[in-house]
Structure formats: structure tokens, C-alpha cells
LUMTOR-667692 format. One record per residue (C-alpha): residue number from 1; chain; x, y, z. Coordinates in nm, 3 decimals. Each point is the difference from the previous one (the first is absolute). Example, Ala and Ser with C-alpha at 12.3 -4.5 7.8 and 13.67 -1.06 7.14 Angstrom:
+-----+--------+---------+---------+---------+
| num | chaine |    east |   north |      up |
+-----+--------+---------+---------+---------+
|   1 |      A |   1.230 |  -0.450 |   0.780 |
|   2 |      A |   0.137 |   0.344 |  -0.066 |
+-----+--------+---------+---------+---------+
END
This chain:
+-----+--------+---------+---------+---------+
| num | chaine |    east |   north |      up |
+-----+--------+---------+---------+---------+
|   1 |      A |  -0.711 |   7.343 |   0.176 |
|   2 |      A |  -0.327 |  -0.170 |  -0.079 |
|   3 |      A |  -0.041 |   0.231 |  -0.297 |
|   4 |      A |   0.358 |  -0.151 |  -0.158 |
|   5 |      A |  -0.098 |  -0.360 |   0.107 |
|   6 |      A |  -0.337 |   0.028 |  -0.209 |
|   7 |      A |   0.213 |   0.131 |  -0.281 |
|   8 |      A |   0.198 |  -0.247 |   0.050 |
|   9 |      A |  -0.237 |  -0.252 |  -0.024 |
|  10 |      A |  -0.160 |   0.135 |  -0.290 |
|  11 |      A |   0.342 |   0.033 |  -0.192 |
|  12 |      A |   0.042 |  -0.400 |   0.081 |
|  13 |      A |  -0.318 |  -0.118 |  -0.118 |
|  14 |      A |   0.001 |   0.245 |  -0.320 |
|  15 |      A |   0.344 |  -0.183 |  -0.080 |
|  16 |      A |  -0.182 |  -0.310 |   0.012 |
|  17 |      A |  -0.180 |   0.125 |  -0.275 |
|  18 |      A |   0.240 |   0.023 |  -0.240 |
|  19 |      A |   0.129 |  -0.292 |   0.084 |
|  20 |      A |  -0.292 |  -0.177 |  -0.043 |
|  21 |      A |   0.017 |   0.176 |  -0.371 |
|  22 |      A |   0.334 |  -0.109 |   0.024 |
|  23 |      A |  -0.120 |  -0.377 |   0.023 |
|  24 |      A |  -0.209 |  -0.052 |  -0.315 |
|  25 |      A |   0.149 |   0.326 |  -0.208 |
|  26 |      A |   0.208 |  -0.208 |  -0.209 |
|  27 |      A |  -0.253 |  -0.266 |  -0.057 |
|  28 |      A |  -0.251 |   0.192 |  -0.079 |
|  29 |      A |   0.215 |   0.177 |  -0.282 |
|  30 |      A |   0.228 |  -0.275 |  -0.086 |
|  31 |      A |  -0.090 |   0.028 |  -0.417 |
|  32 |      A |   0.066 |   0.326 |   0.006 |
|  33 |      A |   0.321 |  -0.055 |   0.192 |
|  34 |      A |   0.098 |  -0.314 |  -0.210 |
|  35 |      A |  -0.043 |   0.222 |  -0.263 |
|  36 |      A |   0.193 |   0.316 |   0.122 |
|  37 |      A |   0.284 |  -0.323 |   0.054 |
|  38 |      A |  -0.037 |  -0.131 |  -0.327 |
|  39 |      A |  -0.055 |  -0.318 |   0.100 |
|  40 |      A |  -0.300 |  -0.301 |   0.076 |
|  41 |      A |  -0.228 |   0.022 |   0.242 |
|  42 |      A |   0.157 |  -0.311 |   0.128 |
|  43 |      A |   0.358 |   0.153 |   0.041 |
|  44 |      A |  -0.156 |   0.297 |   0.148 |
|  45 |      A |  -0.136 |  -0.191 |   0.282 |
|  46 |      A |   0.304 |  -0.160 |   0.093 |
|  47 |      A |   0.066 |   0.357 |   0.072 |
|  48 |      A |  -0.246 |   0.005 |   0.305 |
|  49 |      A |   0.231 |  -0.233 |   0.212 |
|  50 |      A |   0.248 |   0.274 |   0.030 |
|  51 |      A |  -0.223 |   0.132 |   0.268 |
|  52 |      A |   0.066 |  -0.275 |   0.232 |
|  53 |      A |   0.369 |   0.032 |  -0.087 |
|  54 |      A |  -0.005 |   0.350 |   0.163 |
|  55 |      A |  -0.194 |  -0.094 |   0.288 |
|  56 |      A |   0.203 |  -0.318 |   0.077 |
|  57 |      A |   0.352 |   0.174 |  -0.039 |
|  58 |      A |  -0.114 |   0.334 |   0.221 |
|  59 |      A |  -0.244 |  -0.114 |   0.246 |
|  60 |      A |   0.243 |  -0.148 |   0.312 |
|  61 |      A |   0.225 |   0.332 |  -0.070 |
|  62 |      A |  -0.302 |   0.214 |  -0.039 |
|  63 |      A |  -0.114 |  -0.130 |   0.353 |
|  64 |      A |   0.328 |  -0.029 |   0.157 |
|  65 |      A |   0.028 |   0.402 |  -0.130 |
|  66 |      A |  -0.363 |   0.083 |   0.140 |
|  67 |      A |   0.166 |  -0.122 |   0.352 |
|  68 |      A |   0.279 |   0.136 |  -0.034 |
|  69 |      A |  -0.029 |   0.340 |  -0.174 |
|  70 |      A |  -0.388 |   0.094 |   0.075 |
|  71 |      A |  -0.342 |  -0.086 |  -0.176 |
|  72 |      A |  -0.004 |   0.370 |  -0.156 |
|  73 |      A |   0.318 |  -0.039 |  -0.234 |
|  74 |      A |  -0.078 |  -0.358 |  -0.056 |
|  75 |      A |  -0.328 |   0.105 |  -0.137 |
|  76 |      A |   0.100 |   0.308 |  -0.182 |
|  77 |      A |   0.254 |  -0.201 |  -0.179 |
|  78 |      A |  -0.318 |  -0.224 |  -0.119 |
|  79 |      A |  -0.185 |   0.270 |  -0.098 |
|  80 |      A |   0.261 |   0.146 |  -0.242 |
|  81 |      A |   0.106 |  -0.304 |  -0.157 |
|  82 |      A |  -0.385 |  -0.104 |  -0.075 |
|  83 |      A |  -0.036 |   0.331 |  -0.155 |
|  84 |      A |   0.300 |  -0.061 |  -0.225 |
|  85 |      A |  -0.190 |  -0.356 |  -0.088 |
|  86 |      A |  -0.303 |   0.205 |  -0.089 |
|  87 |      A |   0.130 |   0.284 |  -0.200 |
|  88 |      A |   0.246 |  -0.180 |  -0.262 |
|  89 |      A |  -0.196 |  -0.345 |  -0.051 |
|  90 |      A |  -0.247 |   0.141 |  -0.255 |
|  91 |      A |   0.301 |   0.180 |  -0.158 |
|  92 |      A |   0.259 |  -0.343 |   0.011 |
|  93 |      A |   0.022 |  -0.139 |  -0.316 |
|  94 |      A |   0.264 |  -0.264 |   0.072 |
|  95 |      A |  -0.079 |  -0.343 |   0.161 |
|  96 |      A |   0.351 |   0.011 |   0.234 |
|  97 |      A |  -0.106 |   0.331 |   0.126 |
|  98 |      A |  -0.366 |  -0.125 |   0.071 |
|  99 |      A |   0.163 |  -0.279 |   0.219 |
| 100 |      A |   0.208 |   0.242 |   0.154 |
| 101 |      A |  -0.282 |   0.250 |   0.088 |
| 102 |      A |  -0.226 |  -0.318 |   0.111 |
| 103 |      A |   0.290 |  -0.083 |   0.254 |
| 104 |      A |  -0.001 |   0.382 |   0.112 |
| 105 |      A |  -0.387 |  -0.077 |   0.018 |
| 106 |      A |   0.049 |  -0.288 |   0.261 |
| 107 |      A |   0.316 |   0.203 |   0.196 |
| 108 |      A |  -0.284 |   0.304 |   0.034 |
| 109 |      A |  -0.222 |  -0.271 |   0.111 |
| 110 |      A |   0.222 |  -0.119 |   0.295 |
| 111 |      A |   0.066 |   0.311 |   0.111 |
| 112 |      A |  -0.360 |   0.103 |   0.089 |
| 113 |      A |  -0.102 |  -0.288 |   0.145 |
| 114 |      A |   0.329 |  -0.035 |   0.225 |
| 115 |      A |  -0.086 |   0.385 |   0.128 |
| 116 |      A |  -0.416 |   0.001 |  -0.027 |
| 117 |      A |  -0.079 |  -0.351 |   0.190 |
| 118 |      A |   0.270 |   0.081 |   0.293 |
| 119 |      A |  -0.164 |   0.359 |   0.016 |
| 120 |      A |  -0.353 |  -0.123 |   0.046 |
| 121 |      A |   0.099 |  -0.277 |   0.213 |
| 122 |      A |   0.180 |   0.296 |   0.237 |
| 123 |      A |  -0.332 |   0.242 |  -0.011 |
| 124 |      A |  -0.262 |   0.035 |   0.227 |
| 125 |      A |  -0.366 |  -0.144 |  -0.076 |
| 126 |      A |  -0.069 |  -0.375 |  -0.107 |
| 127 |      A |   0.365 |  -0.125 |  -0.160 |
| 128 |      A |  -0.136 |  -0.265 |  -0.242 |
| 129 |      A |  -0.326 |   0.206 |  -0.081 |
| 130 |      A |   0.235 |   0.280 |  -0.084 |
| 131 |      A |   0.200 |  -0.225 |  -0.258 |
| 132 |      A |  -0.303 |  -0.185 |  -0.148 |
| 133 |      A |  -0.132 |   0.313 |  -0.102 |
| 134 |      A |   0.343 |   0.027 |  -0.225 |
| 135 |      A |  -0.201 |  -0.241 |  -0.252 |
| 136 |      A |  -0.301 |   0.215 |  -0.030 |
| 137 |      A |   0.196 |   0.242 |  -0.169 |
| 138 |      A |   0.170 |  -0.256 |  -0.200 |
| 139 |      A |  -0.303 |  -0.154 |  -0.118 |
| 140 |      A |  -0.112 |   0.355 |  -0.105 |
| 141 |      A |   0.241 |   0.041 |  -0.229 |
| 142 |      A |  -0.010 |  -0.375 |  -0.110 |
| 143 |      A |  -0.388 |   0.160 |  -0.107 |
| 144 |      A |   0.044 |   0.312 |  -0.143 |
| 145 |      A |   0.302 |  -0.096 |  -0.196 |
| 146 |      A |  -0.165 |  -0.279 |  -0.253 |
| 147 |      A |  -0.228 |   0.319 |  -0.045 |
| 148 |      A |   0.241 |   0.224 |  -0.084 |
| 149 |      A |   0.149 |  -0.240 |  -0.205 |
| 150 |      A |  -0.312 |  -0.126 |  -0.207 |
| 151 |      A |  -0.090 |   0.368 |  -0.012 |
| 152 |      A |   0.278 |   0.109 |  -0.196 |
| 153 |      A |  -0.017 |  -0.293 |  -0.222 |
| 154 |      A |  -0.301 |   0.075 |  -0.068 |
| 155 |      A |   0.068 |   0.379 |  -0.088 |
| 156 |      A |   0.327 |  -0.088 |  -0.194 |
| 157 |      A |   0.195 |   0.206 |   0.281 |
| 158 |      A |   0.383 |  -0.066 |   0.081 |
| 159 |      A |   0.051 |  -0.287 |   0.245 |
| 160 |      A |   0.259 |   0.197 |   0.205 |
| 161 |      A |  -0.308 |   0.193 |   0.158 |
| 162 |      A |  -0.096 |  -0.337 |   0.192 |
| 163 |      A |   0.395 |   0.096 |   0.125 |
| 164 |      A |  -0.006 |   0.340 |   0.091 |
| 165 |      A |  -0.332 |  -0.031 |   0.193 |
| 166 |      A |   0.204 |  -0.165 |   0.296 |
| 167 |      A |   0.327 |   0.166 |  -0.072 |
| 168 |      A |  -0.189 |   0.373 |   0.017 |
| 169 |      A |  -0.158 |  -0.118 |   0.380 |
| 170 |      A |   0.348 |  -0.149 |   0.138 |
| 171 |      A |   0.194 |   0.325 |  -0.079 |
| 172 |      A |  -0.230 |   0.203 |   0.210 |
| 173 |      A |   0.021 |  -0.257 |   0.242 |
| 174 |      A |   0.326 |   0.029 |   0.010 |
| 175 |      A |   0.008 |   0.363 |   0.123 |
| 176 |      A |  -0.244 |  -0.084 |   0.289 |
| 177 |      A |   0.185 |  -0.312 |   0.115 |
| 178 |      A |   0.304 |   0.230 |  -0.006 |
| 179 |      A |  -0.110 |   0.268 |   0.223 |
| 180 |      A |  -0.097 |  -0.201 |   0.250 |
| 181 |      A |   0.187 |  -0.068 |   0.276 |
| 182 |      A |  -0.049 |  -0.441 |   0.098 |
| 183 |      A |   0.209 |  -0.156 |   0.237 |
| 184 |      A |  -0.050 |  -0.378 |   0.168 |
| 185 |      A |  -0.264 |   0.069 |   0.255 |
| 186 |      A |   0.067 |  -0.353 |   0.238 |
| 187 |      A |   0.266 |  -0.115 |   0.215 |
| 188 |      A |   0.091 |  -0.330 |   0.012 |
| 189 |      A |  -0.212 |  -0.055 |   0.303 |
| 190 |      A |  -0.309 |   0.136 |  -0.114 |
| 191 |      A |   0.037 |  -0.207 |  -0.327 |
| 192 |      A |   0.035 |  -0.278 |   0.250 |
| 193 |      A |  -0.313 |   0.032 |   0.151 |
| 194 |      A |  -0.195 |  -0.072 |  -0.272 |
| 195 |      A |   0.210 |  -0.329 |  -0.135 |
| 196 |      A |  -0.146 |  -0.336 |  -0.038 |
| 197 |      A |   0.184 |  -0.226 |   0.246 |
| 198 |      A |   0.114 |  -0.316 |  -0.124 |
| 199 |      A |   0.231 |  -0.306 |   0.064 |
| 200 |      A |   0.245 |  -0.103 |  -0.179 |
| 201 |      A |  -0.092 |  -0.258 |  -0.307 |
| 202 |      A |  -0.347 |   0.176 |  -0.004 |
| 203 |      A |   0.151 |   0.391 |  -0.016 |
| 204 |      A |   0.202 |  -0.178 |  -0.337 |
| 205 |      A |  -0.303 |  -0.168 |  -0.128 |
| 206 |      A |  -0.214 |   0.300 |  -0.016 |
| 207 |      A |   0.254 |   0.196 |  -0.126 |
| 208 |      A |   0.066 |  -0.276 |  -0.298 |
| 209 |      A |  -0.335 |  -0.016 |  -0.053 |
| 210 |      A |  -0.006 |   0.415 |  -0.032 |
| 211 |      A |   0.239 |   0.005 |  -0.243 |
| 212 |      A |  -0.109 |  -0.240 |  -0.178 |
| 213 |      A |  -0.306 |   0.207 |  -0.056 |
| 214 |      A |   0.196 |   0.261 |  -0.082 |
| 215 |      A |   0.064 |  -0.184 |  -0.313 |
| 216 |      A |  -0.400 |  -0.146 |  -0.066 |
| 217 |      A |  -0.135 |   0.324 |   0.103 |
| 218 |      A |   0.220 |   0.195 |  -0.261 |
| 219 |      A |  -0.045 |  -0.313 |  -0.302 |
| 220 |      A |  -0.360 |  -0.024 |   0.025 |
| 221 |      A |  -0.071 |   0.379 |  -0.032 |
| 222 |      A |   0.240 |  -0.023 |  -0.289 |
| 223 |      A |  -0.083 |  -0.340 |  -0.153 |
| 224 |      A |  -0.425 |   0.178 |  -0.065 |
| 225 |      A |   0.072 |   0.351 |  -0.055 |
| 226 |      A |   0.299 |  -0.108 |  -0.268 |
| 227 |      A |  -0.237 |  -0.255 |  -0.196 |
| 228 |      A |  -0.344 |  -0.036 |   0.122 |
| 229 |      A |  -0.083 |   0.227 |  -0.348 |
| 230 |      A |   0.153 |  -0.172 |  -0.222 |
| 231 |      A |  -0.154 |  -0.294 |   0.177 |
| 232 |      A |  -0.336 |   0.125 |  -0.037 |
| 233 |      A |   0.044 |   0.060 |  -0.369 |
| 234 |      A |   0.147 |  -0.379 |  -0.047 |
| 235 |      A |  -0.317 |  -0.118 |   0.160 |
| 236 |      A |  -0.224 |   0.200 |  -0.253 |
| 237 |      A |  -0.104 |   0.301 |   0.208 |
| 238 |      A |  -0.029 |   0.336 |  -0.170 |
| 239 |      A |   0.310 |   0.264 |  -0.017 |
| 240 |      A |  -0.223 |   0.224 |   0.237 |
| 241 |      A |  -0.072 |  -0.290 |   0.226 |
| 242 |      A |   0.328 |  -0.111 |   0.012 |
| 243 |      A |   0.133 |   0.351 |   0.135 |
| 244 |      A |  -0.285 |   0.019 |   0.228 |
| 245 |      A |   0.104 |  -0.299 |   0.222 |
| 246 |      A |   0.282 |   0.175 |   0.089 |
| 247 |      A |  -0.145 |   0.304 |   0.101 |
| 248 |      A |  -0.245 |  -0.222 |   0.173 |
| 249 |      A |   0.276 |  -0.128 |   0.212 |
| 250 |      A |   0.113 |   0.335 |   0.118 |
| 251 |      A |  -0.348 |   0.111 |   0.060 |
| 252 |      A |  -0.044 |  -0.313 |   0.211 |
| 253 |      A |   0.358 |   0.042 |   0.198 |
| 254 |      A |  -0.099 |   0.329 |   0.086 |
| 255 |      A |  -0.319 |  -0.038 |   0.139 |
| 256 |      A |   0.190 |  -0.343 |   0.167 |
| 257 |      A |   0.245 |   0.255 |   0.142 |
| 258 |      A |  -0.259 |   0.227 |   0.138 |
| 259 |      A |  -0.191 |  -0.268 |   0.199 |
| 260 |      A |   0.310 |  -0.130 |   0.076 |
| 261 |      A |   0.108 |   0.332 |   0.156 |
| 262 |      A |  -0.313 |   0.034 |   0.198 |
| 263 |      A |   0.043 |  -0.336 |   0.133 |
| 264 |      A |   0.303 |   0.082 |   0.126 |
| 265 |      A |  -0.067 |   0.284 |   0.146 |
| 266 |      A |  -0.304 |  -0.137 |   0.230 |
| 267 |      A |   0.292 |  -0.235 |   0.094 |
| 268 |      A |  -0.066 |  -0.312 |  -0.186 |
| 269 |      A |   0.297 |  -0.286 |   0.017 |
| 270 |      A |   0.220 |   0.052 |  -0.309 |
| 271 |      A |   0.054 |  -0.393 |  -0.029 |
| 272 |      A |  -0.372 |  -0.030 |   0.001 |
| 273 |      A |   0.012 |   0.261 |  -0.290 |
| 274 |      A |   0.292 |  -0.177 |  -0.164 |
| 275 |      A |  -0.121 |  -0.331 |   0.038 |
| 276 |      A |  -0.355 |   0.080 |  -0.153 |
| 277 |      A |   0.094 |   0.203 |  -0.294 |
| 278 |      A |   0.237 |  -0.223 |  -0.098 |
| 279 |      A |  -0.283 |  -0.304 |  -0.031 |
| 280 |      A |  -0.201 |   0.270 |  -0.174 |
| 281 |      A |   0.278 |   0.043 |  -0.245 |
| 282 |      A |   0.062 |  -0.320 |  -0.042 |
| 283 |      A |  -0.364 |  -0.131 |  -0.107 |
| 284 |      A |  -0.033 |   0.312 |  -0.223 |
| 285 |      A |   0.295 |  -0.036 |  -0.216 |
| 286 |      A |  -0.088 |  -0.356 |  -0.053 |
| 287 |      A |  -0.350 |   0.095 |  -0.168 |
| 288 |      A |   0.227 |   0.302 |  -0.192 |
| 289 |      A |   0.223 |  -0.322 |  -0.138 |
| 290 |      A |  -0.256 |  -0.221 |  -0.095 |
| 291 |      A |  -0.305 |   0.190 |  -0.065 |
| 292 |      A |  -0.122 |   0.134 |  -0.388 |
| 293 |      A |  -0.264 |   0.193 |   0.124 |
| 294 |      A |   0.023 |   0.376 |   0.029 |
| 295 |      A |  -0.199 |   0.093 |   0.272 |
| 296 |      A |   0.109 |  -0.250 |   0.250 |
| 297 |      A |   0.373 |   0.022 |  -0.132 |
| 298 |      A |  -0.065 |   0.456 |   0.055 |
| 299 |      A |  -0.172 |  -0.142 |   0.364 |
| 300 |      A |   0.316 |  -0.243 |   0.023 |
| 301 |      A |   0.248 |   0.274 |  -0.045 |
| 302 |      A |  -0.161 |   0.269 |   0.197 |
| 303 |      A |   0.031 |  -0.237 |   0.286 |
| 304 |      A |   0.352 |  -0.058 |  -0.101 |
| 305 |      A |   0.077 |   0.342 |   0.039 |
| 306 |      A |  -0.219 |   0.046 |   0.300 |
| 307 |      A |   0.195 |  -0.280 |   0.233 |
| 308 |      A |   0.354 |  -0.089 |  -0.226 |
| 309 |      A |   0.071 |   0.365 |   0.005 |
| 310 |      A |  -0.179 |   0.173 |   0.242 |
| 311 |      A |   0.360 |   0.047 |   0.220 |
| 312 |      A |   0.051 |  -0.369 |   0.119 |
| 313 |      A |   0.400 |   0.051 |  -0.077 |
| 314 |      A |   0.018 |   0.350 |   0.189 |
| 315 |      A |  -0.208 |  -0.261 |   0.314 |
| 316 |      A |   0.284 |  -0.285 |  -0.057 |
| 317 |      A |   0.233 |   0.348 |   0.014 |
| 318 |      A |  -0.081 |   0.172 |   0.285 |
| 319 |      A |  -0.042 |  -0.347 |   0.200 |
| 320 |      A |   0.382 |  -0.102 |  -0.109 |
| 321 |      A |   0.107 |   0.366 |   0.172 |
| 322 |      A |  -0.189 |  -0.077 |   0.310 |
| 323 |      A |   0.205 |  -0.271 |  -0.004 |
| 324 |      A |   0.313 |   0.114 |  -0.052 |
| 325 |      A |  -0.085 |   0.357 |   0.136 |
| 326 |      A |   0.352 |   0.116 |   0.030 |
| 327 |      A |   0.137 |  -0.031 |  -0.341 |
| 328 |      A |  -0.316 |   0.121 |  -0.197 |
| 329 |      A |   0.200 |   0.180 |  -0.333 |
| 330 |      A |   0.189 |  -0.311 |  -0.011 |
| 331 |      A |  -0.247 |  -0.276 |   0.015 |
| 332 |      A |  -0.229 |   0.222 |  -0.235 |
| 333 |      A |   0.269 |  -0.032 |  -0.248 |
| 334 |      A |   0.068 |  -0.392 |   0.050 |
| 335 |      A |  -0.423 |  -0.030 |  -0.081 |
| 336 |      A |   0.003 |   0.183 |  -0.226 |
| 337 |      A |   0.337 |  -0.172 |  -0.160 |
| 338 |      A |  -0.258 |  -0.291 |  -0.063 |
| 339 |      A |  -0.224 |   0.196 |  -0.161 |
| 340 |      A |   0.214 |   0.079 |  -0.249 |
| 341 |      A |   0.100 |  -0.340 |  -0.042 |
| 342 |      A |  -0.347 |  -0.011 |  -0.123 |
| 343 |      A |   0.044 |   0.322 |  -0.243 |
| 344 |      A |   0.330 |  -0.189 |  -0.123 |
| 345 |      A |  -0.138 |  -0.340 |  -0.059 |
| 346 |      A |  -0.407 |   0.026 |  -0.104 |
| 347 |      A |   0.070 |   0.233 |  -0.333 |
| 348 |      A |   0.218 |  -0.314 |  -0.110 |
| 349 |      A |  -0.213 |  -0.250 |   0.130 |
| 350 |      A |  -0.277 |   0.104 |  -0.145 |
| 351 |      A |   0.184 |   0.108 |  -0.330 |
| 352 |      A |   0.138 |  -0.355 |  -0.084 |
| 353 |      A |  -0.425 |  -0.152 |   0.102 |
| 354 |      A |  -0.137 |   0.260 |  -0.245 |
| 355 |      A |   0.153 |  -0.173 |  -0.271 |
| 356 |      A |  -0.184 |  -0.297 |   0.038 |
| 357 |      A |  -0.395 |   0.108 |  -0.115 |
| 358 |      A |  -0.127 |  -0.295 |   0.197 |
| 359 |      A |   0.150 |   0.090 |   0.371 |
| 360 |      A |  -0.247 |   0.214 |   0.189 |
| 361 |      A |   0.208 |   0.260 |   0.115 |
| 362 |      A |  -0.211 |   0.094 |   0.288 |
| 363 |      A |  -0.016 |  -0.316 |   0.171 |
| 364 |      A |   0.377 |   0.037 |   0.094 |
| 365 |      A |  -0.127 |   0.282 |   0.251 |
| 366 |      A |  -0.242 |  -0.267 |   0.129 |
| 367 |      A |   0.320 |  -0.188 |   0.097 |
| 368 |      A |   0.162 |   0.327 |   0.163 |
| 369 |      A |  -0.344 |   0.088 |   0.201 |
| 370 |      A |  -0.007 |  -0.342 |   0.155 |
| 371 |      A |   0.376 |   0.095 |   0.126 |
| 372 |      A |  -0.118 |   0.289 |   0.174 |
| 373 |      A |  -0.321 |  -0.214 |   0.134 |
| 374 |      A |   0.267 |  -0.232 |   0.164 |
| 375 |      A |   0.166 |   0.323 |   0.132 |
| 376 |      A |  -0.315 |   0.168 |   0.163 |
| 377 |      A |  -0.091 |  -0.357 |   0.160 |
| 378 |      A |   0.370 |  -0.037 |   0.164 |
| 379 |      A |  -0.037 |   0.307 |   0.181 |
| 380 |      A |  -0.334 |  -0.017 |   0.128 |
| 381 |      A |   0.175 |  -0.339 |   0.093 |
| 382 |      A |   0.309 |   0.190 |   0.141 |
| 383 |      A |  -0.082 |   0.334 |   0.170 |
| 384 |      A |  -0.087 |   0.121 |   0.345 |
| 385 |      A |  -0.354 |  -0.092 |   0.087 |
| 386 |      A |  -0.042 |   0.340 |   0.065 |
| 387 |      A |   0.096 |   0.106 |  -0.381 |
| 388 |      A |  -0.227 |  -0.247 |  -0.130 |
| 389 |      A |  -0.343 |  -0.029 |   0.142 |
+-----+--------+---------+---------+---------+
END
């Protein structure tokens, strides 16, 4: 049993690195794509909200289904359809079918967070340590694939190989997740006993103020990694510069992730976490937006990475299931419903500010930031004493 539940684990967090390819893939190879689509690079990107579509149509069924059918056939079902995303993008070369495949991309996305979170939040060990360490791997891949990327650029390689990189480590995945038997782990009781307790108008303002960081959580991640290149580059900063911010901001989240982690697990108060990152974050991306220097705006952005997204929305997560302990698939999918909101709405945002040359397209995640500042200081306002000092 504790041989399956570390291949379990291991199968979770390696999804979570594909996904985190999944995040930036199309991005990061949107001329080639726009080209495969014959159409602008500004069409093409309209293409990118088709992501949130998926996740906003899927996740409530996707979590209702994780609660109702089991985590394993939710998940599986996320695995497959990712790998479909993965394998016929590079080969698409019609924009209606990109859409389509971007909405499978979001569906795929649903489905492993409405299985993964609930699973972690059922296993044994530190719950919200468990699911902050979910980012690591996504940061990982938010590193290595920009490298993979510029690599075969560089070497005039096909841009599908930036594709079948994740698609190659999700179908062995696939046959481990499989074979392994996972079923829910807690009673109702047991989940119970480790539930914030709250009245009434406060239980509904800190779950309000959850979701809504579903939503900031998910648009500021997108808002930089989406444009904080081509920002650089507008600003004056060399090609090479422009693609090392980025991989900057991974390298920071994951090292944020790892001291978050540790914190955690010498029992440090996750609103104290929270609530400090999230000033961190919000004084670093300010210096990203308004700074033309490159070595404080590569300081600026490691810090980004290192407190924006070093796994404050798997915190505001696993704190919303505490709260709502016995219903975790389906309030994982109503969080994560916002999020998508965000995946929906920041590609066209952001694609109708481009157009002006004198709007500084990173300020507008200075705005979102300050959201998720307000969020982190209601529930330090809001929770137990004992789940905040």
C-alpha cells in the first residue's frame, strides 16, 4: 500500500508537469502555430481563450463526477484527453480545430485538478504541503520548456518536438496511474476533524474571498507568463533577455515552492504564508511594470516567481476544502470554475490592450495582485486564531 501511494504521488505531480508545459506550450510557439493556421499572430491568440472555455464548461461536472464516480476515472479521463491536445496541435492546420483542441485542453485541465487536489487533500502527511508541491513541478516545466523551445529555434528543428516532450511522459503515466488501485481514503468524519469552523456570514466571506482568488491567482500567472516577453522586448531589452525573465520566474517559483514546502512542513500558519507572499508579489511586480533596468527587472521577476507562484492558489485551495471538507471534488471544481474565468477573459483582455503601443500591458497584473493582497488580508482578518498566528 505505501508502495502504490508513492506511485501515486509521483504519477500526480509528474502530470503537473505537463501541465505546466501545457500552460505556456502554445505561447511559446504561437508563430509557428499562427503559421501552421494560416493566420496573424493576433488571430492566433484569440485562440488561447479556448482554454478557459474548456475549463469553465467541464469543471462543476468534472468535480461533481470526481464525487460521484471516483478520483481514478476522473483523472484518467484528464490524462487521455490532454494527450489528444498534445499529439494533434503541432499537426492542426485549421484555426476551428485549434479552438476545439484548446477547449479539449481546458476539459483535460478540469479533470485533473477535480481528481489530484481531492486525492492529496484525502492522503496522509501535511495536506496543503502535499498540494503546494503540485507547483514545483509546474514551474519545472514552465523552465525547461522556453529551453526546449529556444533550443530548437535555434537548431531549425520542428516545433512539434516542444509537443511530444510532454505528450511522450503522460502516456507512460498513463499506464502507472492505471494499474494502480486509488480509492477515497476519509470518511466524512475524519474529513471533519480537520475543518475550519466557522459562522455563518464569515464561513461565506472566506469562501468569496477563495474564489475570488481562484480567479487572481489563475490571471496573474497568465497575465506575465502570456506577455511579460513581448513586454520586455517593447521596453528595449534584448530577444535573449526578454526570454530569460520568464525562465527567471519559474526558477524563482520553484525555489518559492520549495521554501514554501519546508515551511509548511515545520508547521508554519498557511495564512501567514499566504499573507506574506502575496505582499512579496505584489511589490515585485510593481518594479517588473515600471522598471527599464535589466537586472532589477531579472531580480523583480525572480521574486515574482518566487512568492506570485510559489503555490499561493493550491494554499487559498486546500484552505477552501478545510472549509468545506465534505464536498472537496465539488468545491475544487467551483475554484477552479474561476480560474478559468481568468483563462476565458485575460487572452481577450489583454489582446484588445496590446493594440494600443502606449498601455503597459503588465501593469494590468499590478491591478490583479492587489486583488489577491485584499484576499490574503480578509482571511488573516477572518480565520480561526488558531489558523492564523
Amino acid at each position: 500500500m505505501q508502495e502504490s501511494s508513492t506511485r501515486l504521488k509521483i504519477g500526480l505531480f509528474l502530470n503537473y508537469f505537463v501541465h505546466g508545459c501545457g500552460l505556456i506550450i502554445l505561447t511559446q510557439n504561437l508563430g509557428h502555430l499562427a503559421a501552421n493556421w494560416h493566420s496573424s499572430l493576433a488571430i492566433a491568440s484569440f485562440v488561447l481563450s479556448g482554454v478557459g472555455i474548456g475549463r469553465l464548461v467541464a469543471y462543476f461536472t468534472m468535480g461533481l463526477l470526481s464525487d460521484k464516480l471516483g478520483r481514478k476515472t476522473t483523472l484518467l479521463f484528464g490524462m487521455l484527453t490532454y494527450l489528444i491536445f498534445f499529439v494533434l496541435s503541432p499537426i492542426n492546420q485549421s484555426i476551428p480545430f485549434a479552438y476545439a483542441l484548446s477547449i479539449l485542453a481546458g476539459i483535460a485541465n478540469s479533470a485533473l485538478d477535480s481528481a489530484t487536489y481531492p486525492l492529496l487533500a484525502e492522503s496522509k502527511g501535511n495536506k496543503t504541503a502535499n498540494s503546494v508541491l503540485i507547483k514545483a513541478f509546474m514551474s519545472s516545466a514552465e523552465f525547461v520548456l522556453p529551453i526546449i523551445v529556444l533550443v530548437s529555434n535555434q537548431n531549425q528543428l520542428w516545433f512539434g518536438l516542444s509537443f511530444l516532450f510532454p505528450a511522450t511522459i503522460l502516456f507512460l503515466n498513463i499506464f502507472n496511474i492505471a494499474a494502480l488501485p486509488i480509492t477515497k481514503s476519509k470518511t466524512v468524519q475524519e474529513a471533519a476533524s480537520v475543518a475550519i469552523k466557522l459562522s455563518g456570514w464569515k464561513k461565506s466571506l472566506v469562501t468569496g474571498s477563495l474564489l475570488l482568488y481562484g480567479y487572481t491567482s489563475m490571471a496573474i500567472m497568465l497575465w506575465f507568463t502570456q506577455w511579460i516577453t513581448i513586454f520586455a522586448k517593447g521596453i528595449g531589452y534584448s530577444s535573449s533577455t526578454a526570454h530569460l525573465l520568464l525562465s527567471l520566474y519559474s526558477l524563482g517559483s520553484i525555489s518559492g515552492v520549495l521554501v514554501g514546502f519546508i515551511l509548511l512542513r515545520l508547521k508554519a500558519t498557511d495564512s501567514i504564508v499566504f499573507l506574506v507572499q502575496n505582499i512579496i508579489a505584489t511589490i515585485s511586480i510593481a518594479v517588473v511594470a515600471l522598471s527599464t533596468t535589466e537586472w532589477l527587472s531579472i531580480a523583480a521577476c525572480f521574486a515574482f516567481g518566487f512568492s506570485a507562484a510559489a503555490g499561493l492558489m493550491q494554499i487559498a485551495l486546500s484552505t477552501l476544502l478545510k472549509v468545506h471538507p465534505e464536498k472537496k471534488g465539488i468545491f475544487t471544481g467551483i475554484f477552479f470554475s474561476f480560474g478559468s474565468l481568468a483563462s476565458f477573459s485575460v487572452p481577450i483582455i489583454t489582446g484588445y490592450l496590446i493594440k494600443n503601443s502606449q498601455v503597459n500591458i503588465i501593469f494590468g497584473d499590478v491591478l490583479i495582485v492587489l486583488l489577491g493582497l485584499a484576499v490574503a488580508i480578509i482571511l488573516q482578518a477572518a480565520l480561526p486564531k488558531a489558523e492564523r498566528v
